[in-house]
N, C-alpha and C positions, 0 to 999 in steps of 0.2 A: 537611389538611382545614380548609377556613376557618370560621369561628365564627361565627354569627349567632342574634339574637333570635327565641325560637319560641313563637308565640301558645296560652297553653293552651286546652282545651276549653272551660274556663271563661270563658275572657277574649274566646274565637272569637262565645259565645254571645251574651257581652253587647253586644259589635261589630255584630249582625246584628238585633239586638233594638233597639237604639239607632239603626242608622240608618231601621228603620220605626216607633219609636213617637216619633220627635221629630216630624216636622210632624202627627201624630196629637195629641199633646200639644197642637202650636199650634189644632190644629183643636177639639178639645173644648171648647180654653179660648174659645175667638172665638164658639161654641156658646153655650156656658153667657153669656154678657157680650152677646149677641143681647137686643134689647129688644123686637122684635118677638113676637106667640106665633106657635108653628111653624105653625099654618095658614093664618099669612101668604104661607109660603114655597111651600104648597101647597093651593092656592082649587080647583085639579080636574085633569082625566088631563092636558087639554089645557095647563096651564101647565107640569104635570109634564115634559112633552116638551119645555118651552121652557127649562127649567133649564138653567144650563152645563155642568153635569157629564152631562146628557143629551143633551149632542150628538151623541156619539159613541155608535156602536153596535160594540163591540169582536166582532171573529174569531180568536179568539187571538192569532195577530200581525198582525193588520189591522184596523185602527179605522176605521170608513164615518163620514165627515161627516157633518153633522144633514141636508144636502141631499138630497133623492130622489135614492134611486141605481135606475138603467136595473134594470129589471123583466122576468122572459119577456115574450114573443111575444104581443100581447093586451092587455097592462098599461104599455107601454114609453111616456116621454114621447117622442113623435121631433122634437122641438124642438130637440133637444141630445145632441151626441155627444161631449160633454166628458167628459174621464174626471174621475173623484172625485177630490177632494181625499184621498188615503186614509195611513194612517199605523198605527205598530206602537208602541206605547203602552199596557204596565202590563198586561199580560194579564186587566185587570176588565169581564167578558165583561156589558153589556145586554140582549142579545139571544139567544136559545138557538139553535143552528144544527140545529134539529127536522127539518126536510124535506129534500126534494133540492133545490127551489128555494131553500131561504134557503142554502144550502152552497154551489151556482152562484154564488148573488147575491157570495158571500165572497173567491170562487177570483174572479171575474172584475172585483172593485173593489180585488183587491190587488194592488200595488205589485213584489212581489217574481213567481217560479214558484210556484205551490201549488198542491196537492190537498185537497177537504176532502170528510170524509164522516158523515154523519151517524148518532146512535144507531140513529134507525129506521130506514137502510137495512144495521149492520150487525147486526139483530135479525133482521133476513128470512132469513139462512143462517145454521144452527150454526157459528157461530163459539164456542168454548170459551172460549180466551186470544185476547189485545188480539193477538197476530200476526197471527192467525187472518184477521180485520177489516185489517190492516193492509197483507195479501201479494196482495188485489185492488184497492190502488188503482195509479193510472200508475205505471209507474219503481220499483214494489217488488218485492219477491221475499224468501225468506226459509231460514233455514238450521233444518231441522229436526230435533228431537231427539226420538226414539219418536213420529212421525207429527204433532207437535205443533209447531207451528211458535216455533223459541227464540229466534232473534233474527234482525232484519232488516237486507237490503242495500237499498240506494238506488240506485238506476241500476247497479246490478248490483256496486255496492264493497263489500268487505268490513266489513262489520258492526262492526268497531274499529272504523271511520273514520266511524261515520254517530251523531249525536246523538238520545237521548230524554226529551224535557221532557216536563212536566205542567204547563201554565200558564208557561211560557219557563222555569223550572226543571229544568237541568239534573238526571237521575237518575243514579244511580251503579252499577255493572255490577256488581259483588261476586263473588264467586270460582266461582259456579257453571258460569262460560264459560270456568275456569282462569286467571284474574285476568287475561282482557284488557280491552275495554274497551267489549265487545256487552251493552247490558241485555237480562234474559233476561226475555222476552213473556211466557212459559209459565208465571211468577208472577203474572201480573196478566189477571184475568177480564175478556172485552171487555164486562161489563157496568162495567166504571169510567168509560168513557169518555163523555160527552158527546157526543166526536165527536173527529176525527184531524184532524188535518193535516197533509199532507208536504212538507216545504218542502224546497225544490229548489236556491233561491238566497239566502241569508240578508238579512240587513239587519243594519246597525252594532248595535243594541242588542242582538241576539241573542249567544248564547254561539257562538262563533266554531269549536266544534267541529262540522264539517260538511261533510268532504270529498265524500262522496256526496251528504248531507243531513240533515235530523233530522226526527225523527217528532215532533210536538206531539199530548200527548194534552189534551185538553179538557174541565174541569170540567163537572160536570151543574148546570146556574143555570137561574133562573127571570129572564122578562124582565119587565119594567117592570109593563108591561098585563096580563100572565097570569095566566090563576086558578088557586087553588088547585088540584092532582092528587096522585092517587097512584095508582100502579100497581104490579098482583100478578101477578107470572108466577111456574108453577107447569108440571112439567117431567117426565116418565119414559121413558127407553129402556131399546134395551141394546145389547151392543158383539153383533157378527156376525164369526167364528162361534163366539168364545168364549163367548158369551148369556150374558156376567154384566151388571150392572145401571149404571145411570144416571139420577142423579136431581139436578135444578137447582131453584132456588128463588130469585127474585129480587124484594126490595121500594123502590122510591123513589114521591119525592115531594115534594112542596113547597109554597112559597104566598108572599106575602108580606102582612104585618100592621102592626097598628098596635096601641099602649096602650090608645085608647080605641075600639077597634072590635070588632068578631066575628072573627078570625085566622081561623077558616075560614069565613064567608061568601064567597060564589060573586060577588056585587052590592055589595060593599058600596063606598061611593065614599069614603067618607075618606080620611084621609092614611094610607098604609101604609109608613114609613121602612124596615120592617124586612125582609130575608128569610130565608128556609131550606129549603136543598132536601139531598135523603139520598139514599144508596144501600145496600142490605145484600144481601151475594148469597154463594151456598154452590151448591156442584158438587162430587157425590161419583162417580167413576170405577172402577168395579172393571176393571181392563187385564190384561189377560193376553197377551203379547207374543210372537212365536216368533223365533228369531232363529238366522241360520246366522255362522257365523265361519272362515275359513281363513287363512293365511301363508302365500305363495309364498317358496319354495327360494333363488330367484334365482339358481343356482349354474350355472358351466360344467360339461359331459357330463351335463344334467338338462334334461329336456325342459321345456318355459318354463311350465305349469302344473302340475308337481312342487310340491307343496306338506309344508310340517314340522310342520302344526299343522293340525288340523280341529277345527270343534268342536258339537256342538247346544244351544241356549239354549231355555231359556222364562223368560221374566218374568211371575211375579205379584203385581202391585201394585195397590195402592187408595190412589188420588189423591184426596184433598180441598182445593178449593180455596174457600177463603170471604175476604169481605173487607166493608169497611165507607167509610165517606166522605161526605163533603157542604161544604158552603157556608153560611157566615152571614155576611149584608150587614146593613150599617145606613147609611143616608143621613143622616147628623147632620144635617147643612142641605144649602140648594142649594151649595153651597161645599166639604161636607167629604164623606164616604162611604170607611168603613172595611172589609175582609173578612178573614173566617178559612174558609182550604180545608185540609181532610186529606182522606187517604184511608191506608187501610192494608189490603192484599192478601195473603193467605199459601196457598203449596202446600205442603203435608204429603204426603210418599209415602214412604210404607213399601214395601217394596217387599223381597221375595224371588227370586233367579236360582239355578236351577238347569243346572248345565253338564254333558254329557256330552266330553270333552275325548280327542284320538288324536293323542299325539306320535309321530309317524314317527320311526325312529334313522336317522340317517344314514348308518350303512352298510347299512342292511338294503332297498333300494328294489331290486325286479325289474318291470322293465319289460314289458308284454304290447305281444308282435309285432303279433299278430292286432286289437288297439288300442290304436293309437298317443296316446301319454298316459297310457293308464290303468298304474298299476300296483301291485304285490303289498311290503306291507313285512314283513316279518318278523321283525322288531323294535321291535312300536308298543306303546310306553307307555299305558295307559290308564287315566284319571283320573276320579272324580265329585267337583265340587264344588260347595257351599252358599256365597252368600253370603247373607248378612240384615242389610239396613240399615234406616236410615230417615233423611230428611233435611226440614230445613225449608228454606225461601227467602222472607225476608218482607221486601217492600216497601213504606217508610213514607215519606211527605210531611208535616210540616204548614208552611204559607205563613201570613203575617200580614202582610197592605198595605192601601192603599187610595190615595186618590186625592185633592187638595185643590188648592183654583184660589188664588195668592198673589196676587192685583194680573194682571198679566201675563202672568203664569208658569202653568199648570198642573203641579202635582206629581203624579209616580208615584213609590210606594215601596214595598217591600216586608223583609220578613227572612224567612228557610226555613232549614227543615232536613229533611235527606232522607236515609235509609241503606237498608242492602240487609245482610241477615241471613242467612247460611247456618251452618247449627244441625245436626248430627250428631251424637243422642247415643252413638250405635255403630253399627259395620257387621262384622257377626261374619262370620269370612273362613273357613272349613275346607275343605279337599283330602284325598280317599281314592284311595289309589293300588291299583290291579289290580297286584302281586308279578309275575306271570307276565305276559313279555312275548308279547305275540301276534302274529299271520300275519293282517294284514286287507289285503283288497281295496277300493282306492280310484278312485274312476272320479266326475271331475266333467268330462269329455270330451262324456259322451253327453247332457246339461244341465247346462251351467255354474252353472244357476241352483239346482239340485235335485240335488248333491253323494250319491252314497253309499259309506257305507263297511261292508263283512262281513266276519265274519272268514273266512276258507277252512276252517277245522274243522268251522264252526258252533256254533262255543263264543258263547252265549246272555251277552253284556256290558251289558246290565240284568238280571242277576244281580248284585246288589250285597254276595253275603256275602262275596267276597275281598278287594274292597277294605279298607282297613286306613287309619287317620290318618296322612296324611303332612306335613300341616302346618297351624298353626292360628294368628289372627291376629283383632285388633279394631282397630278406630278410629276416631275423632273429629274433630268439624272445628267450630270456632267462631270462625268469620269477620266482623267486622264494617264495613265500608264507609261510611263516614259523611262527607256534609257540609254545611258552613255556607256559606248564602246571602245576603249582602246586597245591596242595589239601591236607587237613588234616581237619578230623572229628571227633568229637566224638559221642556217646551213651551211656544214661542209664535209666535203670527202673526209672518210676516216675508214682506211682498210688498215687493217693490222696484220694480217700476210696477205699475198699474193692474190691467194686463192678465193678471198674475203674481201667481195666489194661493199662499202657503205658508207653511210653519210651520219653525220650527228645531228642535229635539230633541236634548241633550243629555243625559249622565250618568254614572256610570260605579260600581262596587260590585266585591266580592269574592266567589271560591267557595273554602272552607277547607275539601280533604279529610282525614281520617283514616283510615288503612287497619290494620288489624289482624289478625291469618291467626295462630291457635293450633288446628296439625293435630295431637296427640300420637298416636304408631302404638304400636301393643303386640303385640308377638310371643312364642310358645310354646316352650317346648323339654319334653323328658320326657313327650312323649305317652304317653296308655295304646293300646294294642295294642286299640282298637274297631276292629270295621267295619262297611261301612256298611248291609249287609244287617239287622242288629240295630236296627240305629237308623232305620229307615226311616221315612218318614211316612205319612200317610193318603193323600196325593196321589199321584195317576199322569196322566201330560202326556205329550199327544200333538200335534204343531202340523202345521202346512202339509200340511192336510189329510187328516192322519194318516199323511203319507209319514214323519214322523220319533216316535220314541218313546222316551225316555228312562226309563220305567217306573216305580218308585216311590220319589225321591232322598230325601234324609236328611232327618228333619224337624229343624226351627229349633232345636226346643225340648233337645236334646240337648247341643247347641254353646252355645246360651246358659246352659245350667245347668254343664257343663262350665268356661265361662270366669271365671259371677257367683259360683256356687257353690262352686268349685273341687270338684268331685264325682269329682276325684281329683286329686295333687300335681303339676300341672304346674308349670314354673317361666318367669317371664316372663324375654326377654334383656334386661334391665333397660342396660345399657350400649348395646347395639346401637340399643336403642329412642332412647334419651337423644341418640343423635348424628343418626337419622333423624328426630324431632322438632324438634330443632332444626334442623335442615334445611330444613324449611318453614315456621320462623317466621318473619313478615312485620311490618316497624312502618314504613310509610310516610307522612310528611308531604306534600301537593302544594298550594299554593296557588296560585290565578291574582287577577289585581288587573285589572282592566280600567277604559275609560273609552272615549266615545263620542261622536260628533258626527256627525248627520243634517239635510240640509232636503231637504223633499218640497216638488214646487210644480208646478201645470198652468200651463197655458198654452193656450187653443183645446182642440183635442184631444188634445193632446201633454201626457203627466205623465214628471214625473220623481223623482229620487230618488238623493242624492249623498250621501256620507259617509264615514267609517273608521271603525276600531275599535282601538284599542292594548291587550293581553292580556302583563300580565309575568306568567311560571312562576317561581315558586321555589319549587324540591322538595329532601328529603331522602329517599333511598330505603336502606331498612335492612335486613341479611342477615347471612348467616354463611360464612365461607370455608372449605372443608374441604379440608386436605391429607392423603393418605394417604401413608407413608414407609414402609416396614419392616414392611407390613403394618396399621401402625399409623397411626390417621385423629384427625388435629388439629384441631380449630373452632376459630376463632378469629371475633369479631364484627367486622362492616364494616360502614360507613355513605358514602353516597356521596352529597355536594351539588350539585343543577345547578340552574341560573338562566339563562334566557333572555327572550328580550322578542318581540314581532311585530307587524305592524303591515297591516291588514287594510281595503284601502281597495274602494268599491264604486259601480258606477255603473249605475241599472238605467232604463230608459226605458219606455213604454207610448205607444200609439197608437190614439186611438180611432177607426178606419175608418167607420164606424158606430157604433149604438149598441151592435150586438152580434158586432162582429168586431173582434178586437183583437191587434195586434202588439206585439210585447216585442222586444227585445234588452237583456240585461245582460252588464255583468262585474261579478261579485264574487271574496273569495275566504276561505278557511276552515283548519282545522287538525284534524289528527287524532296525539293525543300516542300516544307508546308504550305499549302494553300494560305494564303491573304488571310481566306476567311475563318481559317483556323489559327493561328497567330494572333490574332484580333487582339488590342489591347481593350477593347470594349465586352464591359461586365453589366449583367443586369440583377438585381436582387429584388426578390417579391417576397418581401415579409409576410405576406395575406397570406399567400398561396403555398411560401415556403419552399421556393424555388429560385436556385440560381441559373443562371444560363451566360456562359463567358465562355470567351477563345481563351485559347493557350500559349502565350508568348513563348513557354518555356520549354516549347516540344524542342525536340530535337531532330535533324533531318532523317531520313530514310535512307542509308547506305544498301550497296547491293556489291555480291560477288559474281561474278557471271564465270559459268564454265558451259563452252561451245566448243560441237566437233561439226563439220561441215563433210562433204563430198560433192564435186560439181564434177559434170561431164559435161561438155560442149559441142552441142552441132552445129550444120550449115545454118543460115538463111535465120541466124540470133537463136536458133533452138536449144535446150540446154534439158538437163535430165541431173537433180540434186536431193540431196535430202540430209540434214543435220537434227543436233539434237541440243537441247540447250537446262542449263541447271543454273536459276537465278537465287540465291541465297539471300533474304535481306534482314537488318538490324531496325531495329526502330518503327517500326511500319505505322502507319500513321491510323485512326479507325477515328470513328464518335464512340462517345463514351457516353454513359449515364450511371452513376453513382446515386443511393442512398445512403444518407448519412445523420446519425441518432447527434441531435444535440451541438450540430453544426457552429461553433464558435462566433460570436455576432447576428446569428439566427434565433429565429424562435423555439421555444424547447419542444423537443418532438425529431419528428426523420425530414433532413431536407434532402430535394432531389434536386442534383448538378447534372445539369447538360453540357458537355462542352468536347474536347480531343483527347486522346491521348495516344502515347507509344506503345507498341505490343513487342514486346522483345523480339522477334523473331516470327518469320513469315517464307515463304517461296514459293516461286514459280518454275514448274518443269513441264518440260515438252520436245514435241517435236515439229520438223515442217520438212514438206514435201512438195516438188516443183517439176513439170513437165514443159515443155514445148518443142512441137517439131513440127517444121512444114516437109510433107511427105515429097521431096525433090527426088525420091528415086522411083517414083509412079512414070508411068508414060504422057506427055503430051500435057492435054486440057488437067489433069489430075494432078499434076503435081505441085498444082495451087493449091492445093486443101491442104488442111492440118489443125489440129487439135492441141490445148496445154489445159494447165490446172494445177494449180497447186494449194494445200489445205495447211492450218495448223491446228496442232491441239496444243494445250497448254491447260496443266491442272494448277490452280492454285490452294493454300492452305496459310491459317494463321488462326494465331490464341485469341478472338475476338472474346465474344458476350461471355462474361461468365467462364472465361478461361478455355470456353470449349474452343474445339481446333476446326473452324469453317474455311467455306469459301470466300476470298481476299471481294470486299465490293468494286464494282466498276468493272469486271473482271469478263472480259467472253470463253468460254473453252473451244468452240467448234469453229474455225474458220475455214470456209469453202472459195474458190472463185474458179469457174471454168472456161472455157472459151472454145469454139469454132469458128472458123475462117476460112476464106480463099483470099489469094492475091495470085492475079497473071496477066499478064498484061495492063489494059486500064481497069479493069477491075478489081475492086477490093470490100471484100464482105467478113461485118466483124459481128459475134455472137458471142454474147458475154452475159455469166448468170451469177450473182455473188450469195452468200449465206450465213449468215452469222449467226451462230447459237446462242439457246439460254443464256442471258447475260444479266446479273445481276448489278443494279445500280443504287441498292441502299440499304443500310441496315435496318430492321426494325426492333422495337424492343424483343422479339425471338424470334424464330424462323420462320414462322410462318407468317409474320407481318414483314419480313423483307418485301423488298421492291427489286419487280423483275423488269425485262424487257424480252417476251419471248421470241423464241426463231423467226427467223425473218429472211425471206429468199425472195428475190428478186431481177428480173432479165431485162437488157438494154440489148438494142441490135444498132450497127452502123452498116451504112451501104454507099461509095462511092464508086464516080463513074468518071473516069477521065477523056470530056469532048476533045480534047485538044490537048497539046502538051503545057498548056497554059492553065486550061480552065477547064477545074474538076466540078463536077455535080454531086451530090450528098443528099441522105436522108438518116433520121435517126432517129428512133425509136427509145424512151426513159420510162424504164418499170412498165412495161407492155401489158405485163399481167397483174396491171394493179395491183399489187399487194398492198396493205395496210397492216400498220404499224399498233404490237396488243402490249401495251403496258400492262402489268399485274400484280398485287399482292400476294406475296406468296409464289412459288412457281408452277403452279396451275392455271394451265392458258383460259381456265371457265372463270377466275376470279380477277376479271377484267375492272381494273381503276383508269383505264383511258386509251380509247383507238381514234387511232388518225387516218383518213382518209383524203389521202392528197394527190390520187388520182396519177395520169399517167399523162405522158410529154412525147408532141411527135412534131419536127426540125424537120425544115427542106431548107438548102441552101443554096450557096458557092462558092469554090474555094479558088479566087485567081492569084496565080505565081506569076509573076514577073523581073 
């Protein structure tokens, strides 16, 4: 193992601190040594605008020139069909991107592919969490977890490979997704955002992780010119048709001021250098979830939906989601302007499962003639069990940059740090077993979907006095994901004729992660002889429409005094625990180093946009090896060092047809590193069994080449009419693997079976997408608030998986749908929105027909606001109206159901006051 220098926390900090507060330094000083007084620098709005650091009116990653950029339909200079001069510089946003028009104006003056959307259009449908908001724009789609959407694909790739900033700062995915590499949405409330971006095709300065794409979320900033606001939304439902409660609360606001002026004056004209705008928001969920679960047999002389395992779920948890955030600017002079962004978002769910669980024995299966499938075991195991946890996942940002003009040069800089916290202070685990085996009748033939199981006696199995302890268990998770950001850029003019305006763009900075994963498990032995009829609780649950009934399970309170209390001498496996703890301890190092070089330049109506990007890895990733021998299980500690480098070149073009039709073709290209849990320095070897199971330090990342042609037309009132096509090429592609191997070196002699990763040389993604919106303004009168959009992607994927054969890529959706209906006119505004995600496959199995699917899934939210007043709007909203439920499967056949979620549907009254 080779030896190298390893930067501490300490030292990471000061590294990321130092490269944003030195030209800050320069700038304060050249401030303070200014002889002029500052209302030299600022005589009124109109000079303000002429300032140099007000040229630019930044879109998170597209900065608009000071020049008039092309306007709807109505407003447009048609003098000129030059594209902007536009450019991705320092994410210090001018401009707020408020409406659907200023979002159009963003997506169609920038440089690279983008989607942008704005706060207040994704306030119009319940949206919960930032997924939410994020699974209706083009080319998204999302993998959801208890009806919530957790983390998102981009043109239908799997969620490791697709990037989530806040301001170009990359976030970090922490272990709630099992240490891949998906940020999880369903921590962060869509009131964080500002506004999205989906970037499609990167540019050099960007963090180069983006094989699908990355989602840009968007600080909440106040522009230049804007007056002070604040706004109070205020929120009550309940879920349908468990009718427990729902209640949201959300306050921002902002303004910008000055020393000697009125800070909230509406008129006031003075100098206002300074700004600050906030966000505070809280969502409390009572959920109650119903949920079926089976295992298919897979076995020969067993009919193909024999199943070993049935079981009935109810989940009841109360999610609170609150979070907090904002912005403070200061414009030292026309020359310097500094900011500080946080935000910090947290989900708390506590959460209770109750299981009714029927292990079939394997010899006891009789089959009925009379129907085919169904049949009788007489030997089924039956089990009630409590789990009770609670977990946290908290999302933190703070950012510290700004922006300073040197002579020539304009500087961007920045330092961050950003983690992701998953916090478990216990998840109390107990199982009651039923002693007597029983004769039940299993029949999921006659609805796949709505499974039952009886017994043939009529023996009554929520009766829970025979159940008895048969096993009892706690644990813990304190995971921390943390990393350091630093950044420094520069700009300047660089025309080389006349004719040829543009800028050059260079820079380059570090991301320093730290991974840390301390899961300690704790296991029972000497149970007392309870059961679980004794211990019962208040509760009795019925779900899916009261076809299933579980009756009245154990309450919490029993387990947990039993474990904290010891309210009798159980004894913990203290050794067993000690080796399964260490098991999942995680210390992993990952640093990337990058640097950059850009020139964007028009020409007539032709823009363009050249550059690369160079990104070195050096990681250490750190585990435990465990050999079992003799019965007997050995850890030992391993650490595995990799280092590699890439080199990320990009060429993207624009065509202005018009002012408002515009052609693209680019090539860029991006990276998607290996999940955590695939790097894993932890190996496990089972001499009995004759089985390894080990991550792969030695994978290598997933490059991609992307080649994208676009076409946009733009209409009035944000409307747009597009449609592109994209061809993703990748190297390396990351799968599971399973190996047999005769005579395994340090094994037992015979075939050992290795589970673990590997590279597939080659893989892609192709497709297209297509995009509508238009509010019909050439109708008469009351009509010309209607209007319709939609936009769909497809995307096929392919790769040399199992056995060399050429499948479809896992994690993967092919059909993405989202459509919409509306009015707006006057105070009214009515939003009708229905999304769809197709067959999505989320796992491999050992062949095709043991894959893991997630099938079709469409579902409708409606929004309805009412404007009383020019202050205070009224709101209703409607979440998955038509209840849909969620069909996990084996295989892709929607009858061979391994688990549905029924989580029911969500209805909001509110109000929305502006001030």
């Amino acid at each position: 193992m080779r030896t190298r220098l390893r930067t501490t926390t300490h030292a990471r900090a000061m590294l990321c601190l130092a490269t944003a507060l030195f030209p800050v330094s320069m700038a304060i000083d050249a401030y303070a040594q200014d002889p002029q007084p500052r209302h030299a620098h600022h005589k009124s709005r109109h000079d303000q605008k002429k300032r140099p650091l007000q040229k630019v009116e930044h879109a998170g990653n597209a900065e608009v020139a000071a020049a008039p950029a092309p306007k709807a339909h109505g407003m447009q200079p048609h003098h000129s069909t030059a594209p902007e001069n536009v450019e991705v510089f320092g994410m210090k946003r001018e401009s707020p991107i408020g409406t659907i028009e200023q979002t159009r104006l963003v997506q169609k003056n920038a440089p690279n592919i983008m989607t942008v959307v704005s706060q207040e259009e994704i306030k119009k449908i319940p949206d919960f969490v930032l997924g939410d908001a994020a699974r209706r724009m083009p080319g998204a789609s999302v993998i959801n977890k208890s009806g919530e959407a957790r983390s998102i694909q981009i043109r239908g790739l799997d969620p490791n490979l697709n990037g989530v900033t806040y301001e170009g700062v990359l976030l970090p995915a922490g272990s709630i997704n099992g240490s891949g590499r998906a940020v999880p949405l369903d921590a962060m409330p869509a009131t964080l955002a500002g506004g999205l971006e989906l970037i499609k095709t990167n540019q050099p300065q960007q963090d180069a992780t983006a094989l699908g794409g990355q989602l840009n979320v968007v600080s909440r900033d106040i522009g230049v010119d804007e007056k002070p606001f604040l706004e109070v939304i205020a929120a009550g439902g309940y879920r349908d048709p468990s009718m427990t409660q729902i209640f949201q609360g959300t306050l921002t606001g902002g303004m910008r001021f000055g020393l000697d002026s009125n800070p909230f004056s509406r008129h006031s004209s003075a100098e206002k250098p300074f700004s600050v705008t906030f966000f505070a928001s809280a969502l409390t969920d009572w959920l109650n979830m119903g949920d079926l679960q089976q295992k298919f047999a897979n076995k020969a002389g067993l009919p193909a939906n024999t199943v070993t395992t049935a079981s009935q779920l109810m989940y009841a948890g109360h999610k609170v989601r609150y979070g907090y955030g904002g912005t403070l600017g200061w414009d030292i002079d026309r020359h310097n302007k500094v900011y500080l962004k946080v935000f910090d978002t947290v989900l708390d769910a506590p959460s209770v499962r109750n299981q009714l669980t029927y292990n079939f024995g394997s010899k006891g299966y009789v089959m009925d003639p009379a129907h085919p499938g169904v049949f009788t075991n007489t030997a089924t195991s039956v089990q009630q069990a409590v789990l009770d946890g609670w977990t946290r996942n908290e999302e933190r940002l703070y950012k510290f940059g700004g922006l300073s003009d040197a002579g020539p040069l304009t500087l961007d800089y920045y330092g961050a740090w950003a983690s992701n916290f998953v916090y478990a202070p216990y998840a109390y685990n107990a199982t009651f077993t039923n002693p007597t085996l029983q004769s039940v009748r299993y029949d999921n033939v006659t609805n796949p979907l709505r499974p039952t199981a009886v017994t043939t006696n009529g023996v009554n199995l929520t009766n829970y006095k025979p159940y008895t302890l048969s096993s009892l268990s706690n644990g813990r998770q304190n995971d921390m994901d943390s990393e350091w950001t630093g950044h420094i850029g520069a700009k300047t003019p660089l025309n080389f004729i006349p004719e040829v305006k543009g800028f050059l763009s260079f820079g380059g900075g570090a991301r320093m992660a730290h991974i840390v994963h301390d899961d300690p498990q704790m296991t029972y032995g000497n149970l007392p002889a309870a059961n679980a009829g004794d211990w019962a609780g208040n509760n009795s649950y019925r779900f899916f429409d009261g076809m299933y009934d579980i009756g009245n399970p154990v309450g919490t309170q029993h387990i947990r005094q039993l474990i904290d209390n010891r309210t009798y001498p159980i004894t913990q496996n203290t050794a067993k625990d000690a080796i399964t703890t260490q098991q999942s301890h995680i210390v992993d190092d990952e640093n990337v180093y990058n640097l950059y070089l850009q020139y964007n330049a028009t020409w007539r109506r032709l823009g363009a946009m050249i550059g690369f990007r160079y990104e070195k890895t050096d990681a250490t990733y750190r585990g435990t090896q465990t050999a079992t021998i003799g019965g007997q299980q050995i850890l030992t500690p391993r650490a595995v060092g990799q280092e590699y480098a890439n080199f990320f070149p990009t060429v993207q073009l624009r065509y202005n047809i018009t002012d408002n039709l515009i052609a693209r073709a680019n090539y860029s290209t991006a990276i998607g590193r290996p999940g955590l849990n695939a790097v894993t320095a932890t190996r496990t070897l089972n001499y009995t069994s004759n089985t390894i199971t080990v991550g792969n330090p030695g994978l290598k990342p997933t490059t991609g080449t992307n080649f994208d042609v676009d076409m946009e037309y733009y209409l009035p009132k944000g409307g747009i009419i597009s449609a592109g096509a994209f061809d993703k090429e990748f190297k390396n592609y990351v799968v599971n693997f399973t190996d047999y191997v005769a005579n395994y070196p340090g094994m037992p002699a015979g075939v050992t079976t290795i589970t673990t990763f590997t590279n597939i040389p080659y893989a892609f993604a192709r497709g297209f997408e297509l995009n509508y919106r238009q509010q019909f303004t050439f109708l008469p009168g009351f009509w010309k608030g209607f209007g319709i959009g939609g936009n769909m992607t497809f995307v096929q994927t392919r790769g040399r998986g199992r056995m060399g054969a050429v499948e479809t890529l896992p994690n993967t959706a092919s059909h993405i749908y989202n459509f919409e209906a509306f009015y707006n006119r006057g105070p009214v505004s009515i939003q009708f929105d229905g999304n769809y995600t197709g067959l999505t496959m989320t796992g491999l199995g050992t062949d095709p027909t043991l894959d893991s699917w997630v099938q079709p899934y469409l579902n409708f939210d409606i929004g309805a606001r009412y404007a009383v007043t020019r202050n205070v709007t009224a709101y209703f909203q409607a979440r998955n109206f038509t209840h849909t439920m969620q069909n996990a499967t084996q295989g892709s056949s929607a009858t061979r159901m391994v688990e549905l979620q029924d989580f029911g549907s969500a209805y909001m009254f509110g109000v929305d006051a502006k001030f």
